[in-house]
Backbone bond lengths (Angstrom), bond angles and torsions (degrees), N, CA, C in turn:
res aa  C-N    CA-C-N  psi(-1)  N-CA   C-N-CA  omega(-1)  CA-C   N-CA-C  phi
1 X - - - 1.468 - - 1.521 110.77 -
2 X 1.371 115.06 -35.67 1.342 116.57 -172.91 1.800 105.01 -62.94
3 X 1.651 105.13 -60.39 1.295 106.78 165.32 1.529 131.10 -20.45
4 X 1.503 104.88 -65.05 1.248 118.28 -176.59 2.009 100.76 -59.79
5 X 1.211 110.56 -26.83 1.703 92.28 -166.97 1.908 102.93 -87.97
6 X 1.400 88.39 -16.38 1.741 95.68 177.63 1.107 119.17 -78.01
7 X 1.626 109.85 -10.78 1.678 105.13 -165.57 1.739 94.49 -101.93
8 X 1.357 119.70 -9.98 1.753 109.75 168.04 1.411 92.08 -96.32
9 X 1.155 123.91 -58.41 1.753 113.93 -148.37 1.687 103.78 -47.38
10 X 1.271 118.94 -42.80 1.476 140.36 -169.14 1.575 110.92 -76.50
11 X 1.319 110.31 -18.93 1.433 111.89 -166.57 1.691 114.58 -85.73
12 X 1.363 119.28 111.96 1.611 130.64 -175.26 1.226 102.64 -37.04
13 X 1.309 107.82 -39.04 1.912 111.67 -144.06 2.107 87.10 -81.92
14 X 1.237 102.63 -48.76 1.319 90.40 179.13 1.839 119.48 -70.23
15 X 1.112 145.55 -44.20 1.244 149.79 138.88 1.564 118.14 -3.64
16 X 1.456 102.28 -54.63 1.305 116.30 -161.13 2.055 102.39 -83.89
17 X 1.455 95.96 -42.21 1.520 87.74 156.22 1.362 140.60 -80.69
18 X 1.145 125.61 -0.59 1.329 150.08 -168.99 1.951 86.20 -88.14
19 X 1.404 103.24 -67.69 1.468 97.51 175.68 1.541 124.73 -50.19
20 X 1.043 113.71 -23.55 1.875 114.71 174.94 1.486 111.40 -81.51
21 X 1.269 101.38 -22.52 1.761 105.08 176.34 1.404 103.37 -63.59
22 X 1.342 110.18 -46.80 1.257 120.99 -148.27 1.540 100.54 -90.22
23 X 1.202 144.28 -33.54 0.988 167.17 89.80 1.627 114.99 38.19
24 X 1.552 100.60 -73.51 1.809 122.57 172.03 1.644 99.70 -54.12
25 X 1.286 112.26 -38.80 1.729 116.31 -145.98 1.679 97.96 -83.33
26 X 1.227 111.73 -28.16 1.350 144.86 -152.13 2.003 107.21 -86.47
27 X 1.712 89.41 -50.79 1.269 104.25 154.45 1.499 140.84 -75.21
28 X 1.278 118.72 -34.35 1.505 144.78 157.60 1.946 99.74 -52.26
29 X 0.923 117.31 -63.61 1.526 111.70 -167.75 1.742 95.91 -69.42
30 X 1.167 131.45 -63.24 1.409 108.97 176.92 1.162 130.97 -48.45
31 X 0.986 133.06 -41.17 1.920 149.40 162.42 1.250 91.63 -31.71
32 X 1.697 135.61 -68.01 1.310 136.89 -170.58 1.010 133.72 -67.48
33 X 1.900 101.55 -26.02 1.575 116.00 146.93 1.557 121.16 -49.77
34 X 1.051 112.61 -66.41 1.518 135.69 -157.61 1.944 90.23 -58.64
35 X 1.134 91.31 -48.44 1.897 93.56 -178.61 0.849 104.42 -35.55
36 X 1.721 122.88 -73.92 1.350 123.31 -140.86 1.727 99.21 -104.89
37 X 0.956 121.46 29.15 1.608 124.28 167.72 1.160 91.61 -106.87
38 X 1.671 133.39 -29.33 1.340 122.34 174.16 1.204 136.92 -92.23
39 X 1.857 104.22 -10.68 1.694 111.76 148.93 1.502 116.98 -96.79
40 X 1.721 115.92 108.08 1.458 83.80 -164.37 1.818 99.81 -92.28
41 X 1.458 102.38 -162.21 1.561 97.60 -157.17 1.634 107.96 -80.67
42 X 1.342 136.06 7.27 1.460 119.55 -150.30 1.931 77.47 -157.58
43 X 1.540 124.61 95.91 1.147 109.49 158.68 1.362 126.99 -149.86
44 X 1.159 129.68 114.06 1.673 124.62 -165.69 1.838 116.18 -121.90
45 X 1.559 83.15 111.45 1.394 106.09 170.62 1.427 143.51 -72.26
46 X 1.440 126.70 150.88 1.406 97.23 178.14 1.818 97.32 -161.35
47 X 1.177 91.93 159.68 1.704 101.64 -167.57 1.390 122.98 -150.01
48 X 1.014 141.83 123.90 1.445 138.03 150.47 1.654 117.59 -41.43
49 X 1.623 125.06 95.97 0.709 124.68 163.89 1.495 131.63 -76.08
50 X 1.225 137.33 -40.46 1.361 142.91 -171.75 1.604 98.90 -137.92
51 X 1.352 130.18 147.63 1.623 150.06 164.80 1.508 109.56 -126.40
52 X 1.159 119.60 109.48 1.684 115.00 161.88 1.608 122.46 -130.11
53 X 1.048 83.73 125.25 1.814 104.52 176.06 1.827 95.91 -59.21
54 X 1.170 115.14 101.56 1.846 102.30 173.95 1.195 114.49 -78.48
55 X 1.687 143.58 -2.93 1.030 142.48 -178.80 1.537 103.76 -148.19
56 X 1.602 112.92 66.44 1.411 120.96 177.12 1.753 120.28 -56.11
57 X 1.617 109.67 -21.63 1.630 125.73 -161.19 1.688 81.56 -130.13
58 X 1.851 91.07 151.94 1.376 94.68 168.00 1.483 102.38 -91.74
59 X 1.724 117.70 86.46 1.761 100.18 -179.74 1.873 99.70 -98.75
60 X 1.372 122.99 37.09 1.693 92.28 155.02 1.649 81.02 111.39
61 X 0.803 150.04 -46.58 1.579 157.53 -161.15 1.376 129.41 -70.83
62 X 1.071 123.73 124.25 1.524 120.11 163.98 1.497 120.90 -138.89
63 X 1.301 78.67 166.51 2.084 91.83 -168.34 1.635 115.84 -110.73
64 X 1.136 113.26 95.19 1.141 121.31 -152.29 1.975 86.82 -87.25
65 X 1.770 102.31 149.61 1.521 112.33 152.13 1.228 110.14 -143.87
66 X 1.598 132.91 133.73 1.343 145.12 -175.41 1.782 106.76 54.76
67 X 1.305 105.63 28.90 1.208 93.42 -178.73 1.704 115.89 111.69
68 X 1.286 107.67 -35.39 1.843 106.92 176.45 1.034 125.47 -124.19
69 X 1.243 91.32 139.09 1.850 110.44 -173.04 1.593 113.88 -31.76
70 X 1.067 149.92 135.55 1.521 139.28 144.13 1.406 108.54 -84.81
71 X 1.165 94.13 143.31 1.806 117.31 -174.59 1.756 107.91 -75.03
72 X 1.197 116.91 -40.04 1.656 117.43 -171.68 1.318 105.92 -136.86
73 X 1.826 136.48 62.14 1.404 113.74 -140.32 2.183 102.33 -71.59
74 X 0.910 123.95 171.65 1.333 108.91 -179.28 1.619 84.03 -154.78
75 X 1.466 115.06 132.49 1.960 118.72 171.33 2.244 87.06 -110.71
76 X 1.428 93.14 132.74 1.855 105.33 171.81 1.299 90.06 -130.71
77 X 1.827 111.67 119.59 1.141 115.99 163.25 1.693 98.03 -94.35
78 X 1.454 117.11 142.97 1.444 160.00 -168.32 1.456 104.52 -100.99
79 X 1.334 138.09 119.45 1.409 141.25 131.76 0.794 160.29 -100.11
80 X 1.298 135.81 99.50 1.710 138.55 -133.45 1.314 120.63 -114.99
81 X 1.140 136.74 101.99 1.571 138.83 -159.86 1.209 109.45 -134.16
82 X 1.523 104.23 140.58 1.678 136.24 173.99 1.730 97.62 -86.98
83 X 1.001 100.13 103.79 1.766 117.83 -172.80 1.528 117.36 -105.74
84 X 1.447 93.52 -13.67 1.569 99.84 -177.52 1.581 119.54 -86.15
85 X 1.494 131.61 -172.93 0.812 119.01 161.34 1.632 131.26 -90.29
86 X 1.061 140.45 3.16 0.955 130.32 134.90 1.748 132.42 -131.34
87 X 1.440 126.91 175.50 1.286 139.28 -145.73 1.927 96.65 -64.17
88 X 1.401 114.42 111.73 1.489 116.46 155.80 1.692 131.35 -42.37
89 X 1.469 149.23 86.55 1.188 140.61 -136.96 2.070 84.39 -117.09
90 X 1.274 105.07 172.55 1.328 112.17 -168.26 1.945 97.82 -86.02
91 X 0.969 123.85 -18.93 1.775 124.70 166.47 1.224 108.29 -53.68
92 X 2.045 125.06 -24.36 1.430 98.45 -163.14 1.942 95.15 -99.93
93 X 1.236 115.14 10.48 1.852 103.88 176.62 1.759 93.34 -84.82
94 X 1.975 95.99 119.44 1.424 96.55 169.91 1.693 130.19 -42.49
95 X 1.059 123.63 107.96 1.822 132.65 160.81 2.071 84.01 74.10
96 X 1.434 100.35 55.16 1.291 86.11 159.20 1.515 121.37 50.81
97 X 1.396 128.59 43.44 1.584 129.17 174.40 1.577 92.20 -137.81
98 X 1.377 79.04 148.94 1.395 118.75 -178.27 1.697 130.87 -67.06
99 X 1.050 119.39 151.15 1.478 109.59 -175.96 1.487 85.56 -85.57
100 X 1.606 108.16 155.95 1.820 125.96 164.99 1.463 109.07 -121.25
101 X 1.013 110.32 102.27 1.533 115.54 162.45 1.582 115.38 -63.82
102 X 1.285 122.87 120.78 1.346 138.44 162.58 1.635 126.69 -78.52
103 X 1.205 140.31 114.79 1.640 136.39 175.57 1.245 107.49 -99.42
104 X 1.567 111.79 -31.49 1.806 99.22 -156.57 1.750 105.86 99.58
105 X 1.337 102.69 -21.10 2.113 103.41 165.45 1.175 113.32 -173.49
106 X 1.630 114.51 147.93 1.249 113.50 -174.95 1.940 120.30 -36.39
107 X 1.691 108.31 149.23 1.272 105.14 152.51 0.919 120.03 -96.45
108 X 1.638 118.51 124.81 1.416 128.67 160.29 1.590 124.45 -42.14
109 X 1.207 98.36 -49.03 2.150 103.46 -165.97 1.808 104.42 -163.22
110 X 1.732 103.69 109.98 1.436 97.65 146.28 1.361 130.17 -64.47
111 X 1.110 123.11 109.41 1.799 127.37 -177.47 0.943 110.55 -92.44
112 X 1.304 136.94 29.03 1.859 134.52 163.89 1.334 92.36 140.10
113 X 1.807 104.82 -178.50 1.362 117.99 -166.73 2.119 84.83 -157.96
114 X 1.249 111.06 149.57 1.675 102.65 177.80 1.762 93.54 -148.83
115 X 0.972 121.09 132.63 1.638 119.96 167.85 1.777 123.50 -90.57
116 X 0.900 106.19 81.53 1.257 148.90 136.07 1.695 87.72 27.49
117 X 1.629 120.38 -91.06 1.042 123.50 -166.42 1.794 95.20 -140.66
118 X 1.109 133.04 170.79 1.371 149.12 -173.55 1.919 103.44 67.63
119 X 1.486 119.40 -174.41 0.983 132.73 -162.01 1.349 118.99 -136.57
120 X 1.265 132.29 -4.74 1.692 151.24 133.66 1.762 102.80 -34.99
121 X 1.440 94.60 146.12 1.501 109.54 169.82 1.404 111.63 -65.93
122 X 1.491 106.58 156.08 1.618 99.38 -166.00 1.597 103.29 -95.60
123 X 1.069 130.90 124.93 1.323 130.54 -159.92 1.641 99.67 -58.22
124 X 1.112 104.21 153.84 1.718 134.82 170.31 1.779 126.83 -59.37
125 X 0.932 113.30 87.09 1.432 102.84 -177.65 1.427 99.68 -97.75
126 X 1.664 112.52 157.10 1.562 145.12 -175.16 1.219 119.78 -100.84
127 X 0.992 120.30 123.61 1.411 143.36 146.55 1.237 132.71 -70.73
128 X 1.257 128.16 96.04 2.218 105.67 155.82 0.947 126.15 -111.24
129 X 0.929 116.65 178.87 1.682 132.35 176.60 1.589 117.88 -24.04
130 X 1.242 106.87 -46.49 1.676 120.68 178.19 1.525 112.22 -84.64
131 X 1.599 124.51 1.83 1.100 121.86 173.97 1.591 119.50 71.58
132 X 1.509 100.64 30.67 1.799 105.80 173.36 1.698 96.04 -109.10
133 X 0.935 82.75 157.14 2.168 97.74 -171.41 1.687 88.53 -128.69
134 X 1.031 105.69 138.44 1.212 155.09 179.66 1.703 136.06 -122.42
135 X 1.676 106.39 121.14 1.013 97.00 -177.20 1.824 117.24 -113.37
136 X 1.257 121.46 89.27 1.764 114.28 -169.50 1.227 119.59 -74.15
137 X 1.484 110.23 169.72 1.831 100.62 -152.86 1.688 92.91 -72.83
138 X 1.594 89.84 144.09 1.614 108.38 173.05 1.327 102.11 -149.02
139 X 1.283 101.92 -168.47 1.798 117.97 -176.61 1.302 115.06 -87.63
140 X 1.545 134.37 142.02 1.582 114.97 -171.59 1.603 91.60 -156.83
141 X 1.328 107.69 87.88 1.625 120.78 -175.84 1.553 108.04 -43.53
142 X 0.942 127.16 134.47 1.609 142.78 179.45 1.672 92.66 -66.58
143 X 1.419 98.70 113.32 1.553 119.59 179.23 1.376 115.27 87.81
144 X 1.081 119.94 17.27 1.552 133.32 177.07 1.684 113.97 -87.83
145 X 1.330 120.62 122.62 1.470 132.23 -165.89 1.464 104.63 -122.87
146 X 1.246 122.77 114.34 1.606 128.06 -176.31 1.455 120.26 -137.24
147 X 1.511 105.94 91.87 1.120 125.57 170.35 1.678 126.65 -26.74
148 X 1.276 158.67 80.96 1.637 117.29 -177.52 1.794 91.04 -112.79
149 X 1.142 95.54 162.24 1.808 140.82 176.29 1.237 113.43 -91.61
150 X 1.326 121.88 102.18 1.431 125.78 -172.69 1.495 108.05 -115.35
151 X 1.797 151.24 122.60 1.098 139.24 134.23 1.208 130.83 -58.46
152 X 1.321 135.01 142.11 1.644 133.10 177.88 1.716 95.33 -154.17
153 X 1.096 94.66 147.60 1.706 124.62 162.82 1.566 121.58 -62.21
154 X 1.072 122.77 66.75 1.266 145.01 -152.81 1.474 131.37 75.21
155 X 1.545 112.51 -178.87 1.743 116.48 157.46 1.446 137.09 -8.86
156 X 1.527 115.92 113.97 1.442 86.83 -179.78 1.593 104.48 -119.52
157 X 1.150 119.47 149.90 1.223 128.15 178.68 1.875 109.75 -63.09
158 X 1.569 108.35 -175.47 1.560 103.88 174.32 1.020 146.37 -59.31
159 X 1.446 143.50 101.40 1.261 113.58 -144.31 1.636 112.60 -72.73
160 X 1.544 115.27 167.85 1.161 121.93 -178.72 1.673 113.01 -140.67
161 X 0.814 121.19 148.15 2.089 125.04 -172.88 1.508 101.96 -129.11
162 X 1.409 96.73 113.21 2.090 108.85 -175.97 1.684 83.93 -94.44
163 X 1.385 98.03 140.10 1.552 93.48 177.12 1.859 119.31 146.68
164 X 0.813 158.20 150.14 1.126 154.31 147.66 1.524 140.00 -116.35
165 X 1.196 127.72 -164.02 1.715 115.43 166.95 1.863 105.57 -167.13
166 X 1.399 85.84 145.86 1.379 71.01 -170.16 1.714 140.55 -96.17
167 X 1.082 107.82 171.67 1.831 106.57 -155.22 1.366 105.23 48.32
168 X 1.577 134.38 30.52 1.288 113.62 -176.70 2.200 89.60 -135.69
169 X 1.334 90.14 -161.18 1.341 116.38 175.76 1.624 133.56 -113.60
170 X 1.175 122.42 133.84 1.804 108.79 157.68 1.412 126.93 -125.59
171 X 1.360 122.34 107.73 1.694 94.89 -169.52 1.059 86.96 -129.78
172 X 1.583 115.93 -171.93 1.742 132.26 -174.10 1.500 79.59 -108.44
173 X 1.487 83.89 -167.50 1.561 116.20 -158.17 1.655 117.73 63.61
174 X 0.884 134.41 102.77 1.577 118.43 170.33 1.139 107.13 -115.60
175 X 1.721 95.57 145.13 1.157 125.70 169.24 1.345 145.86 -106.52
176 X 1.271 132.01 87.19 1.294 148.85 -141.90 1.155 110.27 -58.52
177 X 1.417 130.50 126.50 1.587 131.29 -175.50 2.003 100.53 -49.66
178 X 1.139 93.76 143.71 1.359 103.01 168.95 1.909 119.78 75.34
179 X 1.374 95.25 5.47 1.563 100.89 167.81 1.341 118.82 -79.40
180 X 1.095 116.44 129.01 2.087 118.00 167.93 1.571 99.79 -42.29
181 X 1.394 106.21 134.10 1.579 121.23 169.74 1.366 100.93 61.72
182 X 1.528 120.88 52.44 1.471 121.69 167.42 1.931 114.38 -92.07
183 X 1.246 86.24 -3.13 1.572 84.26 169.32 1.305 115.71 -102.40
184 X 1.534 102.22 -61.47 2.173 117.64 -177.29 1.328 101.32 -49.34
185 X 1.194 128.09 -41.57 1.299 118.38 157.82 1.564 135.69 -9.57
186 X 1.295 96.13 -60.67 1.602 134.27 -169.71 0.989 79.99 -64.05
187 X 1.603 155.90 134.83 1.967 147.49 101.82 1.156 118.90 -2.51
188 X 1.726 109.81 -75.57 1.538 123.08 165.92 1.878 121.22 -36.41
189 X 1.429 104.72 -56.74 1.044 121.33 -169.73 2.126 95.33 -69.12
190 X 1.242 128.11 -50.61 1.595 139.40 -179.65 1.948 95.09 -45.92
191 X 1.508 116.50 -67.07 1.284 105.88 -175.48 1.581 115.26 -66.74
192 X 1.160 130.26 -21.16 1.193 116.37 161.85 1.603 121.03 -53.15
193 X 1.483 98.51 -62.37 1.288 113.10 176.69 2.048 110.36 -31.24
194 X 1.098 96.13 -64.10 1.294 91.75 -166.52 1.973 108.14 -87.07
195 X 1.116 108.40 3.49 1.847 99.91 175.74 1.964 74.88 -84.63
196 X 1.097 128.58 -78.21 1.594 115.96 -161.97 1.045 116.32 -26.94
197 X 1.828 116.16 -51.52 1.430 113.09 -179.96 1.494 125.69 -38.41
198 X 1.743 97.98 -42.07 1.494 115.95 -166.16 2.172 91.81 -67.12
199 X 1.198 83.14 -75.82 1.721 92.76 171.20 1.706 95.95 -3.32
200 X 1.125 105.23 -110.05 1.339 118.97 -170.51 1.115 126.23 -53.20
201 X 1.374 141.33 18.02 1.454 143.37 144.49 1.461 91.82 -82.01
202 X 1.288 143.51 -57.94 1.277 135.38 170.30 1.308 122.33 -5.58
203 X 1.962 87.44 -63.92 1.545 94.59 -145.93 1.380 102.27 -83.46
204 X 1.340 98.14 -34.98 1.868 107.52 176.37 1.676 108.06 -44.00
205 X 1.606 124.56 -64.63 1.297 125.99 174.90 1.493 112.11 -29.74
206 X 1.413 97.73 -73.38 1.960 118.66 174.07 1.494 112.28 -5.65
207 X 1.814 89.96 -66.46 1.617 106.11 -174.92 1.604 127.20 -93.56
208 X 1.351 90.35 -8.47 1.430 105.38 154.10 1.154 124.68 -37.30
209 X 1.321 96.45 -77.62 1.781 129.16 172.22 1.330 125.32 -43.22
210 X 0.991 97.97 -67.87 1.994 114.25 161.51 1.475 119.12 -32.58
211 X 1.133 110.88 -67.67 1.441 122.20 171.49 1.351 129.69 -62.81
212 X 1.802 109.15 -33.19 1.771 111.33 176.49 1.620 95.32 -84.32
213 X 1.134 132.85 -18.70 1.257 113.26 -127.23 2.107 100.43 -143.24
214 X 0.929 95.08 -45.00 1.904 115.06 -168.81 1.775 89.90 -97.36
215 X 1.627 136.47 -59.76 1.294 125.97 -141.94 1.717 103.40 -100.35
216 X 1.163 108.04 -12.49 1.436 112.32 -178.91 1.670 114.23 -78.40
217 X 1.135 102.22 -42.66 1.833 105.08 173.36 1.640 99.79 -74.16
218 X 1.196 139.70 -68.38 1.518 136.74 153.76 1.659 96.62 9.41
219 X 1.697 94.97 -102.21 1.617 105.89 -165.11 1.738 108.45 -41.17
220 X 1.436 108.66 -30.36 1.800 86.82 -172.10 1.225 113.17 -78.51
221 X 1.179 115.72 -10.57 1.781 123.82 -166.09 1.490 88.23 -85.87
222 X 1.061 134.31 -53.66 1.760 147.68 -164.84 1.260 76.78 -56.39
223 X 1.556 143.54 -100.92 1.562 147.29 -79.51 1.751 73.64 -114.80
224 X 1.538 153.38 -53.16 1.185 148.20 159.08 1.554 96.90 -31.42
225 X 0.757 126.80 -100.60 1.493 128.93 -163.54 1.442 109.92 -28.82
């Protein structure tokens, strides 16, 4: 019996796989770390998806709203996404204010709103008098994508969102669930990525070592004794 417990405890080949288990497992749990430190939980995106000149040629045409002509008509569809991991509620816009969407010139006319992806109503954006749109705190289901359709009287410059939320994020660019390089993308999300990487070549070596090398003479001295 003794034999038989000396011929595993002692044996490289088993040791040495014991360390790759441990190793894989070692790597797997940081990866899942590194993920979700790089989606954090509260984040809403937004982007200029489409710009069109509706009357690129002078062919004869105009685009009438309430009655008057527009001089340069231009439709910018807008996309607004809950990117984080969980659902945006109207408690997290600081003291109750509103997001402000920026163009570079008044909007003339929201012409619809369509949700994109999820099954929540597509939140409400504002209009006034001066042609600033506005977004006030509402509900924004975690993974929810909502298109809106904006007309304006020409060109619009980049868009920009004055505004914040709290413990959370807002940036441009969006990135659509399920696109290649929807994370590395991210900056924030790239240095995570790669401090974990670093992490876990570490730790893998660490325990590498330990286990081929440090725990095998240990256990035989223990289980002899």
């Amino acid at each position: 019996m003794v034999m038989l417990a000396g011929a595993w405890y002692s044996n490289a080949i088993v040791w040495s796989a014991l360390a790759v288990v441990v190793a894989v497992g070692a790597a797997c749990l940081t990866a899942w770390a590194t993920l979700r430190a790089a989606s954090p939980k509260i984040r809403l995106t937004y982007d200029v998806r489409l710009a069109v000149d509706l009357l690129p040629e002078n062919l004869g045409l105009a685009v009438l709203h309430g009655g008057v002509a527009l001089a340069t008509p231009h439709l910018v569809v807008v996309d607004l996404a809950n990117q984080g991991r969980r659902d945006i509620e109207g408690g997290m816009f600081p003291n109750g204010a509103a997001l402000e969407f920026s163009f570079g010139r008044p909007v003339v006319s929201i012409l619809g709103s369509t949700t994109v992806r999820g099954t929540a109503a597509a939140p409400i954006l504002g209009l006034d008098m001066a042609g600033r749109v506005t977004l006030a705190p509402t509900h924004i289901s975690k993974g929810q994508v909502v298109s809106y359709t904006l007309l304006f009287d020409g060109p619009v410059e980049e868009l920009s969102v004055t505004g914040s939320l709290i413990n959370g994020s807002l940036r441009k660019a969006l990135v659509l669930p399920g696109e290649i390089g929807a994370i590395i993308r991210d900056v924030g999300a790239l240095k995570a990525l790669i401090f974990g990487t670093l992490i876990m070549t570490l730790t893998m070596l660490w325990i590498s070592f330990l286990i081929a090398f440090v725990l095998p003479g240990w256990w035989v001295d223990w289980l002899q004794n």
